[in-house]
Each structure stands twice: as structure tokens, then as C-alpha cells.
N, C-alpha and C positions, 0 to 999 in steps of 0.2 A: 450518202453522208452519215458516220454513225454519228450518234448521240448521245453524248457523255453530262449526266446531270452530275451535280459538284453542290453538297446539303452545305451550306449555310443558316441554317432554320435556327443556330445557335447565338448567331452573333448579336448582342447587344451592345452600345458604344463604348461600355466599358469592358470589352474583350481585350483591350490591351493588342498586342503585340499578333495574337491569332488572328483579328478584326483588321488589320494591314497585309498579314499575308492573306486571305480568304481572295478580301474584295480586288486588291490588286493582279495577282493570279487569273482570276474570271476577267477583269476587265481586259487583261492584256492576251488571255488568250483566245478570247472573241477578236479583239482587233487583230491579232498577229497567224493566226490558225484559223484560217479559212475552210479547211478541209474536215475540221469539225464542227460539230452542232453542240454549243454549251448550253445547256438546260440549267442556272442556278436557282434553290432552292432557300428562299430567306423565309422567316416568319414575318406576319403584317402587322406585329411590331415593330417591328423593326424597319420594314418600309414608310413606315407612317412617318418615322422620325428621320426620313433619306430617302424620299421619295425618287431620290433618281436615281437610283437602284433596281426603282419598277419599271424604270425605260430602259432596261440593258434590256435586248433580243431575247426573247424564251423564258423571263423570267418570272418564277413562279412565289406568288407570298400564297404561306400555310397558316391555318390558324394551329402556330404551333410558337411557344417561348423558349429565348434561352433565360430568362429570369428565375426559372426555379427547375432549375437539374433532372428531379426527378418523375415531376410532373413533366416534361420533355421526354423524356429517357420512353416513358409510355405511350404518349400520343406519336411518337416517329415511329413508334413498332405495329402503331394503329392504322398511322398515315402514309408513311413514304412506300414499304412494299406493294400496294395497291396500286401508288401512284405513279413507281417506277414501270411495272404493267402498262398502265392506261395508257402512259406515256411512249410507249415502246423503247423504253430505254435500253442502248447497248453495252453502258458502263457506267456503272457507280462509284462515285469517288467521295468516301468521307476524309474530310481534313483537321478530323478531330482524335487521332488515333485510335477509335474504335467504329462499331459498323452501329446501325439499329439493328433490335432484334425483325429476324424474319425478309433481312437482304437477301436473293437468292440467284441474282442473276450475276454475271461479272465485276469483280469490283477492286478500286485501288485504294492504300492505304497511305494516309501521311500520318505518321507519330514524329512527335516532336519531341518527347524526350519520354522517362522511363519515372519519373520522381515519384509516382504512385508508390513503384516496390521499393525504391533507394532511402523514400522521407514518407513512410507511412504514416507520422505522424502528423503530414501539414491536414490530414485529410481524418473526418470519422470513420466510423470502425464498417461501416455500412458500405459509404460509399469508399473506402477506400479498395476493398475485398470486391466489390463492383466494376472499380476500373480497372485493376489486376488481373480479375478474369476476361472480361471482356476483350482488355488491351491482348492480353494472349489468345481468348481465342480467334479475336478477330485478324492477328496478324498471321494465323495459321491457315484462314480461311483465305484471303487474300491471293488476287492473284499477282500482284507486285506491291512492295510498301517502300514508299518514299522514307526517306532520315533526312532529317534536313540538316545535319553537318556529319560530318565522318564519326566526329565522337556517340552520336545516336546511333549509327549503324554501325559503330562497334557494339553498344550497349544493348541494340536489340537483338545482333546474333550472339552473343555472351549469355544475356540473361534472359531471353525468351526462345533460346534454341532454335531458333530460324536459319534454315542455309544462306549461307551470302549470297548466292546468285539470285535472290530472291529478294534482295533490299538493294536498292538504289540510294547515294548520296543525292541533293539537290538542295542546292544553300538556296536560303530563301533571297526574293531577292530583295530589293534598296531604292527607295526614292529618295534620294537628297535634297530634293526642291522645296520640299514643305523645310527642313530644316536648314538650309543654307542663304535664305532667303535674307532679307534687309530687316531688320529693325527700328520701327521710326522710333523718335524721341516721343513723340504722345504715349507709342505702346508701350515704353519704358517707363515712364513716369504711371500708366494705369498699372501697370504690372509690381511695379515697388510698391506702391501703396496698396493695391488688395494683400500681395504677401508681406510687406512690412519689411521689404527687402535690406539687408542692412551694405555696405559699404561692398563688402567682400566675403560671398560665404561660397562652401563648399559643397558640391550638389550630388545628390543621390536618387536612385529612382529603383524599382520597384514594389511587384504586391507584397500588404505587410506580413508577413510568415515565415517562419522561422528560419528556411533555406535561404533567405535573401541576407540572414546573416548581419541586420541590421544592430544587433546587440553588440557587437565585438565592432563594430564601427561607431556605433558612440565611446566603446570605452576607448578604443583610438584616440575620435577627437578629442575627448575630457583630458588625454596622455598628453597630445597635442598644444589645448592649451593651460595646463599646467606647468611642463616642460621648456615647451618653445614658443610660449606666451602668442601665438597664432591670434589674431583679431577676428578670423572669419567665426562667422556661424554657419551648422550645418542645417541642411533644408532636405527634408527625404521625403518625394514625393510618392504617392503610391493608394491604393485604396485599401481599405481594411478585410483581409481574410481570414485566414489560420494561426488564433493563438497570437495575434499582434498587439495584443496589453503586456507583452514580455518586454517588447520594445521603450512603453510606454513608463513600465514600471523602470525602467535599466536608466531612462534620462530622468525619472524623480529619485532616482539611490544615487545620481551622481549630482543634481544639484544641478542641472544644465535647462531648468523649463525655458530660460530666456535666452538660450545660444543654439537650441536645436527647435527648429520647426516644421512638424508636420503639417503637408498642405492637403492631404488626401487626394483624388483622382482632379487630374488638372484635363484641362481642353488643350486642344493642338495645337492652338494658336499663343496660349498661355507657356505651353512647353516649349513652345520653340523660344520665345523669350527668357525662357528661365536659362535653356541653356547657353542660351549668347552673354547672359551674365555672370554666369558661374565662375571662379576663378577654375575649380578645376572638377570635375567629374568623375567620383569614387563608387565604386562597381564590387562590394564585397562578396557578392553571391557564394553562395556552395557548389551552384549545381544549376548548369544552363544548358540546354538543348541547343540554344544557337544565340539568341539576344540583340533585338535591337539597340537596345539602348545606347551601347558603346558606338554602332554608326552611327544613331542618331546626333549624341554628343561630338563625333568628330566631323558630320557631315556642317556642323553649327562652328567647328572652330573652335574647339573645348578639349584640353588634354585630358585624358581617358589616362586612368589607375583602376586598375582591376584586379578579380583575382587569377589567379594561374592554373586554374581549376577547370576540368571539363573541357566545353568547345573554348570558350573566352580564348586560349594562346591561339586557336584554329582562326576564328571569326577579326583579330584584331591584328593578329602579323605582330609584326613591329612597333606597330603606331598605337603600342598602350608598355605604364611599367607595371609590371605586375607584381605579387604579394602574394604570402601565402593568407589563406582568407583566418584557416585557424588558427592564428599566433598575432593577436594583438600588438604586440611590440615590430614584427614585422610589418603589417598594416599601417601605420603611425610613423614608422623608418619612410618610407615608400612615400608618405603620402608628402612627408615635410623633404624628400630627396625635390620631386618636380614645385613644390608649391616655393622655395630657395632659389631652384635654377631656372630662372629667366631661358637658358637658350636650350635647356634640355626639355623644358615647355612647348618653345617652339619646335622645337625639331619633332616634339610624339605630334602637335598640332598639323606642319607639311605631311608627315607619315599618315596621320590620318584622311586629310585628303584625297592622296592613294589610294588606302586603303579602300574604300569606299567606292573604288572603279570596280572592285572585283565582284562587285554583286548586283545585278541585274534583273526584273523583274521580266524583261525581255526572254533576258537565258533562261530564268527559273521555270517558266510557263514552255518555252522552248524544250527544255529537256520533260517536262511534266507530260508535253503531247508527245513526245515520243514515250515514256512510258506508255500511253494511255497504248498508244497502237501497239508496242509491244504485247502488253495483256489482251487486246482483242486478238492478237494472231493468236498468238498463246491457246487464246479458249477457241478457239475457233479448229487449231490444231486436235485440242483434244475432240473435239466433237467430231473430227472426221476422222479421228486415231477409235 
């Protein structure tokens, strides 16, 4: 049986969107792929805080953090090549699109989008020139690299010159159950009153940095209710990264401190609340690799407005209306077309429903182990070529 270890030694709970595809991916390819051996790789802080994580089969906690980047970045070029050795590992699978230095045995790649080269600016000058090179050379080094939507595997044979035969599509996949689930009235009334919920507001989510585009979405709203006298307030959930007091500053120029509320990083159980209440869920981004958040909102029953931008048309079908993210007044048009119609709400609400069949954590791990054996013949080919 080969042995395919898979580095999670990154994830902390607030990884967002990477920290659902990681841990779901390993858990389901343990249950569903027999004929491999997953070896996962967490750090022991990270178990400390999910300890049942430490009861998955093979798995290993590092004294290694993802809390600070680049004290990480060293200890895995100290730690993991040794351990893939000791280990007898037959395939390494980083899911962070790059490798550690001094990976040398077989290895797969998942990049999840390109935003280092495309918004060098969400990132410093350091590490942004860091992930750039890495990201490139480890997608050269690789012996197959996952894209998890088709628009990332256009972007990474376009812009890091990779042969197509050589990147694999593989949408991530989708639990609906955390988000589809019931709502008691207790958790709504705890939920309103920690965020101060008001009657009717309009929900938003991602981290705060300049790609998410969150500037041109308040001036929307402020368009909104000035215009078409709107009652909701906007609520943009999200933790703070790159350059997010532009945000901050954008809702004190327009006079809006008591109609827009920033919650910062919420819990799962909180999020799922938030968006069963939402009137409608507003998606401005620039620039998405793939994006939970629009399943999440339609897995909860929440019409999804987005932008038209990147994977977003790919990832949502039908079941969202879209906007152009750069044009203000288009954003605003869009937003007050479904927040007006009652049945053109419902009808993205049924559409999302659907939508939301098409993504699988079953299929994702399913096509991921067929990758894996793909690159083991692969290298296995060459060693006998």
C-alpha cells in the first residue's frame, strides 16, 4: 500500500476556506480510499485545539505553527524532508500551492489561485517575491498540480507556463449540513444580540484586503440608501489582513459607522446563523480561485449577488446575479434588482439548492486519489525509463 502524507502543519481555525478543504479531503479519503495509506501532517497546535484530529489513522502533530509564516516556512525545510524519509513516504502532497524547501521525493501540488502575481499588493514586498518564486518553482517541480476550478488552471498554464497535461481541474468539494441545518430561536436571539442584528441587513464575508473589494461595496450600499432609501444595514464579516483600514476609512468618508458592521472572524456556528438571517448575500470580490462562501450562503437558503469575475460565473451556475465588481453603480443596480423581487430571490434561492449538488467532497478526494496514482506510475515510469 503506498503512502501518501498530505502537510497540514499550516492550518489554524482561522484558515478560512483552506482549513475545510485540508481537513475534509484527508477525512474522506481515509474513509472512501482504502488502497491508500494517508499519513496527515498537522502541527500540535493545532491538535491541542481538535484534538480529534489526533485520532485520524497515521496522523502526525509537528512541533511546527501556521501562526507565524515565516518562522514555519523554516522549521518545515528543517522538519518535513527528514520526516518524509523516516517515514517511507511514497508521495507528498502539499495543499498550499507550494512545496517546503528540500522536498525530494514525489510530490503533488494543489494551488488554489495565483493572487500573489495578479494583487502583489495584498502581500509585502518579501513575502510576496517569496510566494511568486516558490509558487513557480514548485509547480515546475511537481509531478501533477491540482487547480481547483478551471479558471485556476487556465491561470496557472497562462501565467506560470506549465503544460496542460500537467494540471488537473478538481473543484473542491461542499458539505451543506453545517450550513443547511435548523435554526432554534434561542440561537437567534444569542446571535442578534452579540451582533446587534438590526431587522434586515445585507451580508458579506470575506478576509479584509483589498481584493475582496469591500470599498466599492460600501459605496454601493451608501448609493443604496440614499437613493432607494434601503433600511438594511451591511454586516461584512471577515478577519483583518492586507491594508483593511482602507475599508475602515471608506465607511468613516461616508458617514455610515451605524449602518455597516464589521464582526471580524466569526465561528461556524455563528456563521451559519448569520446567514440564515441575512436578507441577501453580496460577493464583491475581484478575484476568487474557487469560494466557498457563495455555497455556503445558498446551502443556508440565502440569495447570492456576486461578481462575474474569475471562477464566481464557474462555481455558482445560475443560482447567483452577477455584477460587475468595478462599477459601483452596477453593484448597487444588481443589488436593489433581487432585494425588489420577491420571486427572482426565490427562484437564485431553488437554483442554489442545485447548485450545490455539484460539489462533492466524496468526488474531490475521489479524483485527488486518482491523481495521487497517476504521479506514482508516472515516477515510477520514469525510474524504469
Amino acid at each position: 500500500m503506498k503512502k501518501i502524507a498530505i502537510n497540514a502543519t499550516m492550518l489554524t481555525p482561522q484558515s478560512g476556506g483552506i482549513l475545510v478543504y485540508i481537513l475534509n479531503l484527508i477525512e474522506t479519503l481515509i474513509a472512501h480510499e482504502p488502497d491508500i495509506q494517508v499519513l496527515p501532517f498537522f502541527s500540535n497546535n493545532f491538535l491541542a485545539q481538535f484534538p480529534q484530529y489526533a485520532k485520524l489513522p497515521h496522523a502526525r502533530g509537528l512541533n511546527l505553527s501556521g501562526e507565524r509564516p515565516r518562522t514555519r516556512v523554516l522549521l518545515d525545510a528543517l522538519v518535513l524532508p527528514r520526516l518524509l524519509n523516516q517515514c517511507q513516504i511514497d508521495l507528498f502532497h502539499s495543499p498550499i500551492s507550494y512545496f517546503p524547501f528540500g522536498v525530494t521525493i514525489p510530490a503533488v501540488l494543489t494551488i488554489h489561485d495565483l493572487r500573489a502575481f495578479h494583487f502583489p499588493e495584498n502581500y509585502d514586498r518579501i513575502r510576496g517575491a517569496f510566494l511568486r518564486k516558490r509558487i513557480t518553482g514548485s509547480a515546475r517541480k511537481a509531478e501533477k498540480i491540482i487547480a481547483i476550478s478551471d479558471y485556476t488552471k487556465d491561470d496557472i498554464i497562462s501565467t506560470l507556463k506549465i503544460p496542460a497535461q500537467k494540471v488537473v481541474r478538481i473543484h473542491q468539494g461542499f458539505a451543506p449540513a453545517r450550513f443547511d441545518r435548523r435554526i432554534t430561536e434561542e440561537e437567534l436571539d444569542r446571535i442578534r444580540k452579540r451582533y446587534q442584528l438590526p431587522e434586515k441587513y445585507i451580508l458579506s464575508i470575506g478576509h479584509l484586503e483589498p481584493r475582496k473589494n469591500f470599498s466599492r461595496l460600501i459605496r454601493a450600499f451608501h448609493q443604496l440608501r440614499q437613493e432607494a432609501k434601503i433600511p438594511h444595514k451591511l454586516i461584512i464579516i471577515g478577519r483583518e489582513t492586507w491594508n483593511h483600514q482602507l475599508f475602515y476609512e471608506e465607511m468613516h468618508r461616508l458617514n455610515l459607522q451605524d449602518a455597516v458592521i464589521f464582526t471580524g472572524f466569526v465561528e461556524d456556528d455563528d456563521l451559519t446563523a448569520l446567514y440564515h438571517t441575512a436578507d441577501i448575500c453580496v460577493l464583491p470580490s475581484l478575484f476568487e480561485g474557487f469560494g466557498f462562501s457563495p455555497l455556503e450562503s445558498m446551502a443556508a437558503g440565502t440569495a447570492v449577488v456576486c461578481s462575474n469575475t474569475t471562477s464566481f460565473p464557474e462555481i455558482c451556475g445560475n443560482a447567483a446575479e452577477y455584477f460587475d465588481p468595478h462599477k459601483v453603480e452596477d453593484m448597487s443596480a444588481t443589488i436593489l434588482k433581487v432585494l425588489q423581487n420577491e420571486t427572482l430571490k426565490r427562484s437564485l434561492i431553488l437554483q442554489g439548492f442545485e447548485n450545490i449538488k455539484r460539489f462533492s467532497f466524496e468526488k474531490c478526494a475521489h479524483e485527488t486519489a486518482a491523481v495521487y496514482r497517476g504521479a506514482l506510475d508516472q515516477d515510477a515510469c520514469q525510474i524504469a525509463g
